[in-house]
C-alpha positions in Angstrom: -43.4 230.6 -75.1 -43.2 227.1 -76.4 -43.1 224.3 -73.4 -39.4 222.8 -74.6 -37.3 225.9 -74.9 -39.0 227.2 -71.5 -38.2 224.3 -69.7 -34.8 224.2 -71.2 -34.4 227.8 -70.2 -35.3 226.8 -66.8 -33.6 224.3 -65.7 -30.5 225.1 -67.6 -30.9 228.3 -65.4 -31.4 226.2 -62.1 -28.5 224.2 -62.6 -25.8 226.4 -63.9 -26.9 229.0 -60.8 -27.1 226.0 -58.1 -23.9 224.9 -59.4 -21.8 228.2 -59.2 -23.0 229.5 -56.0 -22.3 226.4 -54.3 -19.0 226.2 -56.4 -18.2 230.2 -54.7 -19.5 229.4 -51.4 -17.1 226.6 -51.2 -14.0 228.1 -52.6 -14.7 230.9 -50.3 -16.0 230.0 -47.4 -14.8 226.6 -47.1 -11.9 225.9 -44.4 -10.1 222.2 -44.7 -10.1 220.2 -41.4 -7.0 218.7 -42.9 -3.7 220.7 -43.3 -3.1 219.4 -46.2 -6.1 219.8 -48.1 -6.6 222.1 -50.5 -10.3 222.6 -50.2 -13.5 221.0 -50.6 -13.3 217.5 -52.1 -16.9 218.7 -54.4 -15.5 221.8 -55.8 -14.0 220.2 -59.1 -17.4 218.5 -59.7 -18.7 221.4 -58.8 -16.8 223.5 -61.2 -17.3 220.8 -64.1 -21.0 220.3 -63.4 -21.1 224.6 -64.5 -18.8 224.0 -67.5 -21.4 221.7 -68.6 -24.7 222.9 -67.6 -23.4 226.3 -69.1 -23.5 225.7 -73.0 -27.2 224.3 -72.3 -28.6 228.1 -70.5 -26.5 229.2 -74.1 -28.6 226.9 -76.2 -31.7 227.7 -74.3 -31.0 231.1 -74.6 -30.5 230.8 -78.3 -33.6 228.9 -78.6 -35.7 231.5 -77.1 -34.2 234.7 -78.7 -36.1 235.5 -82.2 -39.5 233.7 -80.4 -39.8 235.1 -77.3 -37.2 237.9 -76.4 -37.1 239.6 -79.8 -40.7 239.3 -80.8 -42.3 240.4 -77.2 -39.2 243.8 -77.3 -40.3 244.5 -80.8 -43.9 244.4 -79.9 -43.5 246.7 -76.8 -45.0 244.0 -74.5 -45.1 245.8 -70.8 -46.3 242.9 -69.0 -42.6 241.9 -67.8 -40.9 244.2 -69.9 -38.5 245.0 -67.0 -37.4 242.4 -65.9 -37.4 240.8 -69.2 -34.7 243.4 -70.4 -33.1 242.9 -66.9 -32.5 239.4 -67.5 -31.3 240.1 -71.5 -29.2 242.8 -71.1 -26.9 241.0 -68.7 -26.7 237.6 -70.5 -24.1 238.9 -72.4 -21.7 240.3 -69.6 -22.6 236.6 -68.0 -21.6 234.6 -71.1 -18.4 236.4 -71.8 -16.6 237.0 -68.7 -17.5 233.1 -68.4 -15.7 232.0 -71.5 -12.9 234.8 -71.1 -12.4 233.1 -66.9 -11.2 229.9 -68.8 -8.5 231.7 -71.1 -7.5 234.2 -68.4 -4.1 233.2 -66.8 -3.1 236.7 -64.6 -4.5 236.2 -60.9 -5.8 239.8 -60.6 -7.8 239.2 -63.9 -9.3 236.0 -62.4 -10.5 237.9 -59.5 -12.2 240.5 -61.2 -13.5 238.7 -63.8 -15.0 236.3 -61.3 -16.5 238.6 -59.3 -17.8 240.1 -62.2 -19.5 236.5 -63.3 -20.7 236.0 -60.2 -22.5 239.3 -60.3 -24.0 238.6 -63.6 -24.7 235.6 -62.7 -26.7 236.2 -59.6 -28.4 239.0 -61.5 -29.3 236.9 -64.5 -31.1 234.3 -61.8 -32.8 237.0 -59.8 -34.0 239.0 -63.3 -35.5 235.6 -64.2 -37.6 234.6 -61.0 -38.5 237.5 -60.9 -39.8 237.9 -64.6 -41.5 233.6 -64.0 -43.2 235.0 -60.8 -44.9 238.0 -62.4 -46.8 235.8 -64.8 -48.2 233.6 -62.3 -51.6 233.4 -62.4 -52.1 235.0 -66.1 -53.6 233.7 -69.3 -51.3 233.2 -72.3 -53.7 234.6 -74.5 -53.0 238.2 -73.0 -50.1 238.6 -75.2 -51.7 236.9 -78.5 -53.8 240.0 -79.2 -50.2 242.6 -78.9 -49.5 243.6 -82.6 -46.1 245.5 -83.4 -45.9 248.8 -83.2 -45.6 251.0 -85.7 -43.9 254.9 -85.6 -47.7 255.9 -85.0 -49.0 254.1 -82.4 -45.4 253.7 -80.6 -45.8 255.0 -77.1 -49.4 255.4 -77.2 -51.5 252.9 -75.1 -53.2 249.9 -76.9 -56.9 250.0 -77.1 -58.8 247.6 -74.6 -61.8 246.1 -75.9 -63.7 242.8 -74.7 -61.9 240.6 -77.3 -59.6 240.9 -80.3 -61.5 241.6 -83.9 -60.7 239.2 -86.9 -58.4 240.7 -88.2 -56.7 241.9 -85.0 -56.4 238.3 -84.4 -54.8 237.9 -87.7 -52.2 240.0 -87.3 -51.6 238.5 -84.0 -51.0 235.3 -85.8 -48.7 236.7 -87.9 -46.6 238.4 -85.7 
């Protein structure tokens, strides 16, 4: 993956997840000294700070899609497979009961929907250190030599050899 969009990814991640747990942990847990008070004089930041950081982890998302996500799950990359399609198959639920939270008037809907962010959410964070931790340590060139599979050689294992032939590298390029 390119150094930009990763780092996007990244951060964009950090600071939308920072932002929203601290954002439920205050709402929730928080009780006011005063009487009066509502609750935590940060929360609205809090909550603005997420409406902003969000469309960024949606650009960085975007960003990465046809380079990284679709090219390594058309490939049948298993080095992070799982928790690669961990982290992609609950973006969406993330992204929409996000939006639909701000349009959403009904209480009971708020609650569930919220809950329902917050579990995407939480999942989506933990899918993704878990996917930057298992390639700790590992060359990038591992993947460069993964060519798409084709209805023959789907489900059968690649062949390991000391180092990619010419043309294996070529199709590597093209890929």
């Amino acid at each position: 993956m390119k150094p930009f969009p990763k780092w996007l990814l990244l951060l964009s991640s950090l600071v939308t997840g920072v932002t929203g747990v601290v954002y439920f942990a205050l709402e929730r847990f928080y009780v006011p000294t005063d009487e009066f008070a509502i609750g935590h004089p940060l929360e609205p930041w809090l909550l603005k700070a997420h409406i902003l950081a969000a469309p960024v982890l949606v650009f960085a998302i975007g960003l990465i899609t046809l380079d990284h996500i679709w090219k390594h799950y058309r490939c049948l990359v298993p080095a992070g497979r799982g928790t690669g399609l961990a982290a992609m198959w609950v973006i969406t639920p993330m992204i929409v009961t996000g939006y639909v939270i701000q349009a959403v008037t009904s209480v009971a809907w708020l609650e569930v929907l919220g809950w329902a962010h917050l579990a995407a959410g939480v999942f989506y964070v933990a899918s993704l250190i878990a996917h930057q931790r298992m390639f700790r340590g590992t060359l990038p060139t591992v993947v460069a030599t993964v060519r798409p599979a084709s209805r023959r050689t789907r489900g059968r294992p690649l062949p390991q050899s000391g180092g990619a032939s010419g043309s294996a590298r070529r199709r590597a390029r093209r890929v």
